[in-house]
Every structure is written in C-alpha cells, then in structure tokens.
C-alpha positions as CSV (number, residue, x, y, z in Angstrom):
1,X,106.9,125.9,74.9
2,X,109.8,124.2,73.5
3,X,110.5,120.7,73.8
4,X,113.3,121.3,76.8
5,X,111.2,122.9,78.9
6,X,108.2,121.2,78.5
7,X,110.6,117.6,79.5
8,X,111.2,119.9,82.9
9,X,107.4,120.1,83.7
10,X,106.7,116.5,82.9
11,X,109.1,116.0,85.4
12,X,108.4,117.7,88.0
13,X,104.9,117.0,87.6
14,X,105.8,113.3,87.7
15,X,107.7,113.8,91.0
16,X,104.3,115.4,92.3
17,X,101.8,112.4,90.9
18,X,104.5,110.5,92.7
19,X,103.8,111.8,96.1
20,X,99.9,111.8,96.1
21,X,99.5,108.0,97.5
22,X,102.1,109.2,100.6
23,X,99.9,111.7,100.9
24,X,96.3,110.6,101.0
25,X,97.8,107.7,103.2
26,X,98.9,110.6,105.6
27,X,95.5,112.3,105.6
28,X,93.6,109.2,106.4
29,X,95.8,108.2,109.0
30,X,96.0,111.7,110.4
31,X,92.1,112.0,110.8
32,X,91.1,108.2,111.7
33,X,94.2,107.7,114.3
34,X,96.2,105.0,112.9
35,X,99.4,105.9,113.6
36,X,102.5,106.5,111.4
37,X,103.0,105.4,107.9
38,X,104.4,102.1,106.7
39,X,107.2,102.5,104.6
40,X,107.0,101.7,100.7
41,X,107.9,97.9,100.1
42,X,109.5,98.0,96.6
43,X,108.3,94.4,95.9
44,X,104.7,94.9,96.5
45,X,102.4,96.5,93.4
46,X,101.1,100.2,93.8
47,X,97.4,99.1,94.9
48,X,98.9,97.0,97.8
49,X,101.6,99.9,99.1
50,X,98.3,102.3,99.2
51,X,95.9,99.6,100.5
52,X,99.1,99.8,103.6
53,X,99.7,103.3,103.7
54,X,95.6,103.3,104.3
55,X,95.8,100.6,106.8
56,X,94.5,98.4,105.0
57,X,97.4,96.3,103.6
58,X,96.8,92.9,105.6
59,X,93.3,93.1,104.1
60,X,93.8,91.0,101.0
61,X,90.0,91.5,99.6
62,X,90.4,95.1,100.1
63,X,94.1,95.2,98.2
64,X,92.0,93.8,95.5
65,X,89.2,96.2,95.5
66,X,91.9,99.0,95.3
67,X,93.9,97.0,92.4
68,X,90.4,96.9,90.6
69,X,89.0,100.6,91.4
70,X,92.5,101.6,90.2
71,X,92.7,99.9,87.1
72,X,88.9,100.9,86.2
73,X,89.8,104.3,87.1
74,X,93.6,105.1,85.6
C-alpha cells in the first residue's frame, strides 16, 4: 500500500469514527423513546455533545462520568 492510498483510508475511516457518537445517540434514543437528536454544539467538548445526543446532557455528574470513562478508555 503506498503512501497515497493508504492517506485515502485514513480518511475515510476518519469520516466513519466521526459518525459513531451520531449514531449510538440514535440507537439509544431509538429504543428508550426520547425523541429526536439534538444537534452538535461546536462549543461544547466531545463527552458533553454525547452525554446530549444520549439525553443526558443537562446531567452535569453524568457529562463528567462520560468525560472520565472516555479519557480512561481512548
């Protein structure tokens, strides 16, 4: 694999690893009822957008357990 093509996978396999929180948040709303997604607020971290798109993101002690499971586990 030479170095041009291997720069397209990392990219499109970014852009996928990109979409997983959407997703997950989607899931969970899908089977526990909660409606539609929240949209992405560009000034909050990534633990706090997924801690919204869960339904969670007026919880601030559970925005910190996901800021804290996701740095022990990145």
């Amino acid at each position: 694999m030479d170095r041009d093509e291997f720069l397209r996978v990392l990219i499109r396999v970014n852009a996928r690893i990109a979409k997983l929180p959407n997703i997950a948040g989607r899931i969970y709303r899908n089977i526990y009822g909660r409606g539609k997604l929240p949209p992405i607020d560009a000034q909050k971290d990534y633990s706090h957008n997924l801690s919204s798109l869960l339904g969670f993101g007026d919880n601030a002690g559970f925005v910190e357990l996901m800021r804290l499971y996701i740095t022990i586990h990145r």
